[in-house]
VMD Tcl script that draws the C-alpha trace (Angstrom):
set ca {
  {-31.43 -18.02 48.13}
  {-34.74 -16.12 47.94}
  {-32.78 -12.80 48.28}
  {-29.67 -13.44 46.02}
  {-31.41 -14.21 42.74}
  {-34.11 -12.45 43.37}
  {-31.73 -9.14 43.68}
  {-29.05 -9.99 41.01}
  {-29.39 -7.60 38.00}
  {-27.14 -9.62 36.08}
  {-26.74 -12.90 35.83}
  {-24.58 -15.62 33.41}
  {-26.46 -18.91 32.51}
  {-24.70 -22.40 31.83}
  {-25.86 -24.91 30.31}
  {-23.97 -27.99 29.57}
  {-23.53 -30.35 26.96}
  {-26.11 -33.04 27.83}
  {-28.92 -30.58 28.38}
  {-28.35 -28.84 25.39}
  {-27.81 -32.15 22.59}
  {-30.37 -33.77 25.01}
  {-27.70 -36.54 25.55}
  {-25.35 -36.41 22.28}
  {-28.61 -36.62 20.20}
  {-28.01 -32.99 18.42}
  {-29.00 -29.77 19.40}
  {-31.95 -29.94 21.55}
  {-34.23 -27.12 20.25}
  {-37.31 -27.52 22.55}
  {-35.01 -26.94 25.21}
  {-33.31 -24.06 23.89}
  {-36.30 -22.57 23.03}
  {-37.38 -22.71 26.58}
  {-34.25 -21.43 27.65}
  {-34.70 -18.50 25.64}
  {-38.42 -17.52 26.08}
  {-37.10 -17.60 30.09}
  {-34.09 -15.33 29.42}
  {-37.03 -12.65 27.49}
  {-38.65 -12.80 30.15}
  {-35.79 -11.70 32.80}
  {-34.81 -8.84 30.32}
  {-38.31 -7.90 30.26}
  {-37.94 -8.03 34.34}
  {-34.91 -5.28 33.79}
  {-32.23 -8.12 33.98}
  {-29.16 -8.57 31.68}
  {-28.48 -11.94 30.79}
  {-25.19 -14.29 29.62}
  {-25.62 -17.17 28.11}
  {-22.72 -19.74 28.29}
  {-23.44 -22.66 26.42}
  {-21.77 -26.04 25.54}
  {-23.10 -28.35 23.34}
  {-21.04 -27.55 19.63}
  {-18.89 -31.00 20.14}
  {-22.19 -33.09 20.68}
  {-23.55 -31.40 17.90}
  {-20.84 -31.48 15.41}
  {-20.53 -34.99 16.20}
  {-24.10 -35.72 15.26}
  {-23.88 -33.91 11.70}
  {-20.43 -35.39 10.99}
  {-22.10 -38.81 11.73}
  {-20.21 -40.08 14.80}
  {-21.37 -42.51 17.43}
  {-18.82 -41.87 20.13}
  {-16.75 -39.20 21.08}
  {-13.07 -39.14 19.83}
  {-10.06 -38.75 21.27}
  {-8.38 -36.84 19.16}
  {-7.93 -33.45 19.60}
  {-8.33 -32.53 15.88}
  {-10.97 -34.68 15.62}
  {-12.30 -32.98 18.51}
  {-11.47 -29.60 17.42}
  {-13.28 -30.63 13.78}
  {-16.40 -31.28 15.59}
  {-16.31 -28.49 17.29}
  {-15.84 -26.31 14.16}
  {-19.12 -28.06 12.50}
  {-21.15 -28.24 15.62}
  {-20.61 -24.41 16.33}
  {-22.83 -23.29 13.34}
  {-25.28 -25.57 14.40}
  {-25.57 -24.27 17.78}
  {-25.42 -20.18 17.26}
  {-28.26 -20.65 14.88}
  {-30.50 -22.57 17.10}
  {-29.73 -19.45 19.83}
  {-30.43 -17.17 17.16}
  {-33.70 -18.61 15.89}
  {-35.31 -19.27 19.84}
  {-34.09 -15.83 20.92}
  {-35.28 -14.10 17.69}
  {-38.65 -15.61 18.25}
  {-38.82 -13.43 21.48}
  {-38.45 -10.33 19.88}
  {-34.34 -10.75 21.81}
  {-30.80 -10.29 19.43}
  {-28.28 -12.36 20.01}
  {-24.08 -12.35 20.25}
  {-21.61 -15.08 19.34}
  {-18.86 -14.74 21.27}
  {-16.05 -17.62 20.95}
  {-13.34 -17.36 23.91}
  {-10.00 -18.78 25.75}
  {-8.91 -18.40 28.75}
  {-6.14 -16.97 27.22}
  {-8.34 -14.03 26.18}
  {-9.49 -13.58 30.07}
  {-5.92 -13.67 31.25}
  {-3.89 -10.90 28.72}
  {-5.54 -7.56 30.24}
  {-5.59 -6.00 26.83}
  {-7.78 -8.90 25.54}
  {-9.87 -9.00 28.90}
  {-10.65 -5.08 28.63}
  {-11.57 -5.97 25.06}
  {-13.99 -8.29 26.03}
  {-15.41 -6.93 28.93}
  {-16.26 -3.76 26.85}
  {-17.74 -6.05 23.71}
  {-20.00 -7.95 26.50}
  {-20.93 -4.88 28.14}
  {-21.91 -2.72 24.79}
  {-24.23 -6.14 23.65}
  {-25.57 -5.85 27.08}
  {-26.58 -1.93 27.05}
  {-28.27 -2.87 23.37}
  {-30.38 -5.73 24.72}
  {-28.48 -8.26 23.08}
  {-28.12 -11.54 24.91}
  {-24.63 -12.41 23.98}
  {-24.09 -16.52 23.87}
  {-20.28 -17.86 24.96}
  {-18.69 -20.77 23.88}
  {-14.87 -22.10 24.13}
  {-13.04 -21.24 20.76}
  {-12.50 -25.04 20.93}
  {-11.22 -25.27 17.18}
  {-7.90 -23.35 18.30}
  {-7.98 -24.26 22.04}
  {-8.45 -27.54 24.34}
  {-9.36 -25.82 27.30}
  {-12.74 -27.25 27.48}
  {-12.02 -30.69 25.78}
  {-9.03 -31.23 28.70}
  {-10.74 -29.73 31.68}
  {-14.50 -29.66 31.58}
  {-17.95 -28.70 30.16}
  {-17.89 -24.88 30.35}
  {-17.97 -24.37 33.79}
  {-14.85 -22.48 34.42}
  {-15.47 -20.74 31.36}
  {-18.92 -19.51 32.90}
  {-17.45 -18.30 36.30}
  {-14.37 -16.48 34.40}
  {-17.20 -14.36 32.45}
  {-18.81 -14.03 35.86}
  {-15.81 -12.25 36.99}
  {-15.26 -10.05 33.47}
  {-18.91 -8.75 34.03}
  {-18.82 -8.32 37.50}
  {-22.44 -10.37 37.51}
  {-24.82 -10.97 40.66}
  {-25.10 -14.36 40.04}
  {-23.91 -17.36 37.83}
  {-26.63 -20.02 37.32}
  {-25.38 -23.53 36.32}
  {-27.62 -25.47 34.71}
  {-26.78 -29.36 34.45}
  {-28.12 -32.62 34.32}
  {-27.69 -33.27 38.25}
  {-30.41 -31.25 41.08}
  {-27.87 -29.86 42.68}
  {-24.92 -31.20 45.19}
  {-25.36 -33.76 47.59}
  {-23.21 -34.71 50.51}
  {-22.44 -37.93 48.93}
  {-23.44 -39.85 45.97}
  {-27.00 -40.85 46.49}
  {-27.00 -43.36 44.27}
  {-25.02 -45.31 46.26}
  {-25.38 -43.39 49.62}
  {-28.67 -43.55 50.86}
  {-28.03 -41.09 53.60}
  {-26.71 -38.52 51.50}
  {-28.63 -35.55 52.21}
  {-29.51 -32.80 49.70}
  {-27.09 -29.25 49.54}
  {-29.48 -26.17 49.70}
  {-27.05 -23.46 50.55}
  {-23.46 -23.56 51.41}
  {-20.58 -21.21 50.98}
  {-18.76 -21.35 48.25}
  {-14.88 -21.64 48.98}
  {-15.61 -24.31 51.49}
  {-13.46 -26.99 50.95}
  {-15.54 -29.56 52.30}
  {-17.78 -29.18 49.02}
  {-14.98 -30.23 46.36}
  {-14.98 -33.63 48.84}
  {-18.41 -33.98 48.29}
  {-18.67 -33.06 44.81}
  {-15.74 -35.95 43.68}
  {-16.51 -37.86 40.43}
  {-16.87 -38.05 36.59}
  {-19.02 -36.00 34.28}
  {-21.46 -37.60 31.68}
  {-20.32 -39.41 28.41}
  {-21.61 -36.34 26.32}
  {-19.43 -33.99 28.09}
  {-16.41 -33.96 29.99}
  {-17.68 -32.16 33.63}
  {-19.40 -33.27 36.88}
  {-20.25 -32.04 39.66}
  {-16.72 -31.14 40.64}
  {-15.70 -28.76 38.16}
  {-19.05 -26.44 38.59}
  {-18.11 -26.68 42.84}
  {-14.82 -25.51 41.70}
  {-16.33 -22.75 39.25}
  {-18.75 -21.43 42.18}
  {-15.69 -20.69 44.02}
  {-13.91 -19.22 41.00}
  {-17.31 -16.67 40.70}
  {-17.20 -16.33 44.33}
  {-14.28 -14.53 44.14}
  {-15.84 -11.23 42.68}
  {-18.77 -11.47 44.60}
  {-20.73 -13.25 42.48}
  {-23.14 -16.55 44.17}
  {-23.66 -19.61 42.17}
  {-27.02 -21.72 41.53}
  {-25.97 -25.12 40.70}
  {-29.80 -26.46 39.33}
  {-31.43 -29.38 36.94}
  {-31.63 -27.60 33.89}
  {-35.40 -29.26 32.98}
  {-36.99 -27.44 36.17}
  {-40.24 -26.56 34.64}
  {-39.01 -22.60 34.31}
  {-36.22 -22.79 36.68}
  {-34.35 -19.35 35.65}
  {-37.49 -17.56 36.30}
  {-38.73 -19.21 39.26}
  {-35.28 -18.44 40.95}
  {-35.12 -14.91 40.06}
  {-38.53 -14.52 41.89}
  {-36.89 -15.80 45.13}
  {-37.98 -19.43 44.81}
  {-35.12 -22.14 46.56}
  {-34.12 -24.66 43.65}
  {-31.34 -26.46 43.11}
  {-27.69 -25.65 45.51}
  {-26.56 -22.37 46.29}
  {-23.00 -21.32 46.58}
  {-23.34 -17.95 48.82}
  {-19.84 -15.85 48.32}
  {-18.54 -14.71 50.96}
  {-17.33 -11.34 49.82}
  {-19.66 -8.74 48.53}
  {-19.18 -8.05 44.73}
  {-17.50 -4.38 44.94}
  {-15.18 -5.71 47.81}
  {-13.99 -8.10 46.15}
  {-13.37 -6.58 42.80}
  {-11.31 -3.84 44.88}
  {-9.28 -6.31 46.73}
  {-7.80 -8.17 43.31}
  {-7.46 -5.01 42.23}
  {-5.57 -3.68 44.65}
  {-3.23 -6.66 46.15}
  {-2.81 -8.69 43.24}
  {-1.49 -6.97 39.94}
  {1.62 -5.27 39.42}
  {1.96 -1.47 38.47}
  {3.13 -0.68 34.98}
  {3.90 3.04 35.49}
  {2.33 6.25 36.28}
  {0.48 8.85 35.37}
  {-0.04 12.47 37.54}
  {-2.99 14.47 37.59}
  {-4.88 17.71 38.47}
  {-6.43 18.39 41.28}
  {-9.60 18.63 39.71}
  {-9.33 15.08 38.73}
  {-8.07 14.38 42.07}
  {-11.39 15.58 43.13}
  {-13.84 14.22 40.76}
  {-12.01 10.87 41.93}
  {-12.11 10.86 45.49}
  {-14.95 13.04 46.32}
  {-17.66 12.25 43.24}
  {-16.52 8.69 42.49}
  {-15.38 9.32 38.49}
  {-13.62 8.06 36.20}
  {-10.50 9.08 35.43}
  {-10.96 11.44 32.10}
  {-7.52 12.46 29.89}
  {-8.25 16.34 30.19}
  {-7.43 15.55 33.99}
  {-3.98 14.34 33.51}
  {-0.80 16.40 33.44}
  {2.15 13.60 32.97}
  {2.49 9.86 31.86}
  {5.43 8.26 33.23}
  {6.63 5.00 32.52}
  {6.05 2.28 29.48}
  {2.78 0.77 30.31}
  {0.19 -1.56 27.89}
  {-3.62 -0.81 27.27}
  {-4.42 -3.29 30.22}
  {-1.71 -2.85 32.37}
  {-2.44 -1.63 35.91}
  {-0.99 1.85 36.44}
  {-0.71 4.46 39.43}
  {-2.46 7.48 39.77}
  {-0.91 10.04 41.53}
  {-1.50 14.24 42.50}
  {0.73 17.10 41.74}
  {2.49 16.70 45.14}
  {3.13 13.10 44.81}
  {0.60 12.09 46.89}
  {-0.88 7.88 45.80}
  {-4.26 8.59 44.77}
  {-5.44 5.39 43.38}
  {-4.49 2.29 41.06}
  {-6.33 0.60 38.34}
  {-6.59 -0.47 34.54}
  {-5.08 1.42 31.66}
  {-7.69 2.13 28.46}
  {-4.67 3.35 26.52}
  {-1.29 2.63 25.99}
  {1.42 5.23 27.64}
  {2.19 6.42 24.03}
  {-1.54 6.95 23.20}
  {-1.62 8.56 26.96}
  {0.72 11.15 26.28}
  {-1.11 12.10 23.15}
  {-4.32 12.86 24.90}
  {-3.57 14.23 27.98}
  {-5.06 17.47 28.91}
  {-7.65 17.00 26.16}
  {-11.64 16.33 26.34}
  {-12.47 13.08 25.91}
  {-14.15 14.48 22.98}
  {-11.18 14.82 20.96}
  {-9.47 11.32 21.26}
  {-10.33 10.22 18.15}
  {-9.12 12.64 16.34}
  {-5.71 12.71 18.00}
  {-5.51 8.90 17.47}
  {-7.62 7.85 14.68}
  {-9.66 5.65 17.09}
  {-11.33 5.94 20.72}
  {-10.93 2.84 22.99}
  {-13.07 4.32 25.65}
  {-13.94 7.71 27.10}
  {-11.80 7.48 29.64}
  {-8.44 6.79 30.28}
  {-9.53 4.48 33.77}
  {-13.19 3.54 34.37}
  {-14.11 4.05 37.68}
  {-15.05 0.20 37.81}
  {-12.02 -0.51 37.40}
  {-10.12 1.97 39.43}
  {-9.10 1.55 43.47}
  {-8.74 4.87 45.47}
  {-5.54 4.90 47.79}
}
mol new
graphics top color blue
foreach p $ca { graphics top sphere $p radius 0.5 }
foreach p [lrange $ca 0 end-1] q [lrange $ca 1 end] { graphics top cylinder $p $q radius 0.2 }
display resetview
């Protein structure tokens, strides 16, 4: 543990319902705050932060005057809608107060799973980022039910762990970390300090409900460890009240469970890449580019590329191939086949004036892009 925090660059936070309303009672802004001050203080350190945060249910059920939590899904949806305000402009204030901006940023799943939508997000998150804004997440739970049906956040959290290819994902709960068994009714159950994540011996482990405030437990933020794991990214599963926990663990001290993942960030990233996603089409390029790809480790620029082939989405996974035919590499379209055709051969300069708007320099980031 002392190596993996104390190494990641940057890391997503989570921070569940119960920590954040302390218990249903509204937002909790003494612990916010603290949250906050500690995230300064890691961008200070040269770290880039995400903030994941549940808590707009709790709190829109506190200003709308309910006792329990209802079953409903408008109702639930409602409350979420009210509660939201509630809870950007506590992050706001606390962040403000440390001289940090902040980001609302209200997702689905659904916006992590179309690759248009995922590039779109990945390059909003990653533009907040390079202007030292600490973006905060939340479910878009007034038009969704992901995190009403499934859990506090925690899935959510390890899915933006993937988009941002972080080092780390930190989940902060109510609970120390995992045990081997319940040990409130196990008194041999013995304490989790590092584990691999994957391991399906921990979901055993981890079995049983969340709080009454949110909807998690210990078994959905096993679950999201692995999720993270798979781009390379380790998971701290710690009691979000440690006297500055997000600090301590980013100078190497052991708190809470770690989830170590097995396959080093990069690695991983170029294995989905390259056995899971289907190609779209084509497009054929110089052998400058060819070049600049293989031997510098570029991007792929448009002023490289002689021919689009094929009817491919912004998104889409495409080939990339030489003059003589020859598979160079695969990886995410920035522009639609259409738009392709439009700016091939031209500097990257130019692409907005050839179509009115520039996604991105570059028709394939290199972090997104797997040589052959």
């Amino acid at each position: 543990m002392n190596e993996v925090l104390k190494n990641a660059r940057r890391i997503v936070v989570k921070v569940g319902s119960s920590l954040v309303t302390n218990e249903g009672r509204g937002v909790d802004a003494e612990a916010i705050g603290t949250w906050c001050r500690q995230m300064a203080a890691l961008a200070a350190d040269g770290r880039e932060v995400i903030m994941v945060s549940s808590g707009a249910i709790a709190e829109g059920m506190k200003r709308l005057g309910w006792a329990t939590r209802p079953k409903e899904l408008h109702e639930l949806q409602a409350a979420a809608a009210v509660g939201q305000m509630g809870l950007a402009q506590m992050y706001e204030t606390k962040l403000r107060e440390h001289g940090m901006g902040s980001a609302q940023v209200l997702l689905t799943h659904a916006d992590l799973a179309d690759r248009e939508r995922y590039l779109n997000a990945r390059s909003t998150l990653l533009t907040l980022l390079s202007h030292k804004v600490v973006p905060v997440i939340n479910e878009n739970d007034t038009v969704v039910t992901d995190e009403i049906k499934f859990g506090d956040n925690d899935t959510l959290g390890a899915l933006v762990a993937n988009l941002v290819e972080a080092d780390a994902l930190v989940i902060l709960t109510d609970q120390k970390g995992l045990y081997s068994a319940d040990p409130r009714k196990d008194p041999t159950a013995r304490f989790i300090d590092v584990c691999t994540a994957g391991d399906p011996a921990l979901e055993q482990m981890a079995g049983g409900a969340g709080s009454g405030v949110g909807t998690g437990g210990m078994i959905t933020k096993v679950i999201a460890a692995r999720r993270a794991a798979g781009s390379g990214a380790s998971t701290v599963i710690a009691w979000g009240r440690e006297p500055d926990v997000l600090v301590r663990l980013t100078q190497g001290e052991s708190i809470g469970s770690l989830f170590m993942a097995a396959t080093a960030k990069l690695t991983a990233r170029k294995q989905w890449m390259a056995d899971h996603l289907q190609l779209r089409g084509t497009v054929v390029i110089d052998d400058g580019a060819v070049v600049k790809l293989r031997d510098e480790g570029k991007s792929l620029l448009p002023i490289g590329m002689v021919e689009v082939i094929g009817d491919f989405h912004r998104g889409d996974v495409i080939a990339v191939r030489s003059l003589r035919g020859e598979h160079v590499a695969r990886g995410l379209a920035n522009y639609a086949s259409g738009e392709a055709r439009l700016i091939a051969r031209k500097p990257s300069s130019e692409i907005g004036a050839v179509l009115g708007f520039t996604n991105e320099p570059e028709m394939i980031h290199r972090d997104n892009l797997v040589l052959a």
